[in-house]
N, C-alpha and C positions, 0 to 999 in steps of 0.2 A: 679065546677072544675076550673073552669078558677082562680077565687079567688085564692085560694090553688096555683096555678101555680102560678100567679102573687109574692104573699104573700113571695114565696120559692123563686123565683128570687130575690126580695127586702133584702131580708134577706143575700142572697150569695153575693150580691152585698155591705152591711152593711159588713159582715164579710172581704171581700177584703179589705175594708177602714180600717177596724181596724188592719190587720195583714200590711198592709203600715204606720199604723203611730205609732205600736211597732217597725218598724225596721229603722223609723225615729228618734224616739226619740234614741236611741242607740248613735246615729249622733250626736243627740242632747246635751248629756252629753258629750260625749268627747269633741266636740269642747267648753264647758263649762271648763272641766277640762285643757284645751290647754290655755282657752285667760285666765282664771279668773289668775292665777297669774301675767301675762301681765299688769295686769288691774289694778291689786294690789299695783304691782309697781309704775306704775304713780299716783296712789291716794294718795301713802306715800311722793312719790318725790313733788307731787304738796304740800303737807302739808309741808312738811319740807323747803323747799323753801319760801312758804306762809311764815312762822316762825322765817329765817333765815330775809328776806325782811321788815317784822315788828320790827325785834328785831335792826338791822341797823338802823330805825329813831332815835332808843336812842342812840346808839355810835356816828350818827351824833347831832344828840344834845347834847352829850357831850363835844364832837369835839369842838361846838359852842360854848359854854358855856365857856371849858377852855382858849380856845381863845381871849374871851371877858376878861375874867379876866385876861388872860397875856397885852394885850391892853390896861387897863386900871392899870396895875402895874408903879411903877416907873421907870424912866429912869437907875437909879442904880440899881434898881433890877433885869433887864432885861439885861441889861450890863453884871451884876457880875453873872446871873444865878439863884440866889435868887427866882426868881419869878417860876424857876420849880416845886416847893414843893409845894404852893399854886395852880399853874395851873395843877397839877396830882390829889391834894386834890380835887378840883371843879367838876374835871373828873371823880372823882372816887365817890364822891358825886351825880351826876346824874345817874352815870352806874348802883348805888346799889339800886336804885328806882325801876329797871330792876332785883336784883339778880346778877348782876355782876360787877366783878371786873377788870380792867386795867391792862395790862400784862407791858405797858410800854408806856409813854409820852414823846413826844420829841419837846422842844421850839427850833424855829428859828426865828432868828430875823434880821435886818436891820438898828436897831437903831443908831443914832448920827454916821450914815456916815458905822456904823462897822458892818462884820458877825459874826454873835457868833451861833452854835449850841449846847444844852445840852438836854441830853438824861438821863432818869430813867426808869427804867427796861429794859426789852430786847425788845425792838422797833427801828427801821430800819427809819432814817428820808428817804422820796421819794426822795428827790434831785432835781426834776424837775415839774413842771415849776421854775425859778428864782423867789425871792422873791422880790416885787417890793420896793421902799428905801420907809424907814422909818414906816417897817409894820413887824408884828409877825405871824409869820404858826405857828400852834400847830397840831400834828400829834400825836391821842391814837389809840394802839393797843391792841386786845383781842384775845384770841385763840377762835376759831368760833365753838369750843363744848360747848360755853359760850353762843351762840346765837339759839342752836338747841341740841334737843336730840338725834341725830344721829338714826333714824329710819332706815337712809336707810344700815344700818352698817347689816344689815339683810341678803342681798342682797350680801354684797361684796362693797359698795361702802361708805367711812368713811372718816366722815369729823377732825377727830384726826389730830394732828399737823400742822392743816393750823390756819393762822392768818386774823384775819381783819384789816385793817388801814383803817382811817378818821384824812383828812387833812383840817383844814381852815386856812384860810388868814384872816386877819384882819391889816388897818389902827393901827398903836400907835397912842395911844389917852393919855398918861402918865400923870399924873396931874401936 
């Protein structure tokens, strides 16, 4: 008899634990159902981010690139503007290795004493810092649904109508 008692207590005791952790788990989904979109959001935002941050190396390497090729243009080229059409082409040549295209390029320069800025497409020159004498900025801009799929546009938050600028400086190096 004692068994049987024993047996019966163990048992009521079993069933307590089970009727506690049905009305824990109850708990347990809601608060699943409360963070998992929380959650959600930052795994898209870290993506998209991630994307936007990788996809920037190319703009600055185009940056670079057109720079170098305004830098090594000719003194008349750079003077008279000439050299814009080749340093958006260079531009626009690395961005497409990436899938994208150039919204707008803009050469500045310092050469033989003078300022000259020229501008193709809709791109906004920075204006600051000053450009030190005898050297060229090249400043490309891209609309930044160019650099990301807009996941988070999901949400309420959309990267539509912002642009990216990348400016370098370079030494004329003119042959």
């Amino acid at each position: 008899m004692r068994i049987t008692a024993k047996l019966m207590r163990h048992r009521q005791i079993v069933q307590k634990k089970r009727r506690g952790s049905r009305s824990r788990s109850g708990a347990a989904v809601f608060e699943f159902i409360v963070f998992a979109p929380v959650l959600l959001i930052c795994l898209v935002a870290i993506v998209e981010f991630g994307l936007v941050f990788a996809n920037l190396q190319t703009v600055e390497l185009a940056s670079r690139t057109a720079s170098k090729a305004a830098a090594e243009s000719t003194q008349a080229d750079v003077l008279s503007g000439t050299a814009l059409a080749n340093t958006r082409a260079v531009a626009d040549q690395v961005l497409a290795t990436a899938g994208m295209v150039s919204s707008g390029v803009v050469l500045e320069h310092t050469v033989a004493g003078g300022n000259g800025s020229f501008t193709s497409g809709t791109c906004t020159a920075p204006g600051t810092p000053a450009i030190p004498l005898e050297a060229v900025r090249v400043t490309v801009c891209l609309d930044l649904s160019q650099l990301t799929p807009n996941l988070l546009n999901s949400f309420g938050f959309s990267t539509t109508g912002r642009s990216v600028h990348q400016t370098t400086t370079m030494r004329f190096e003119g042959p």
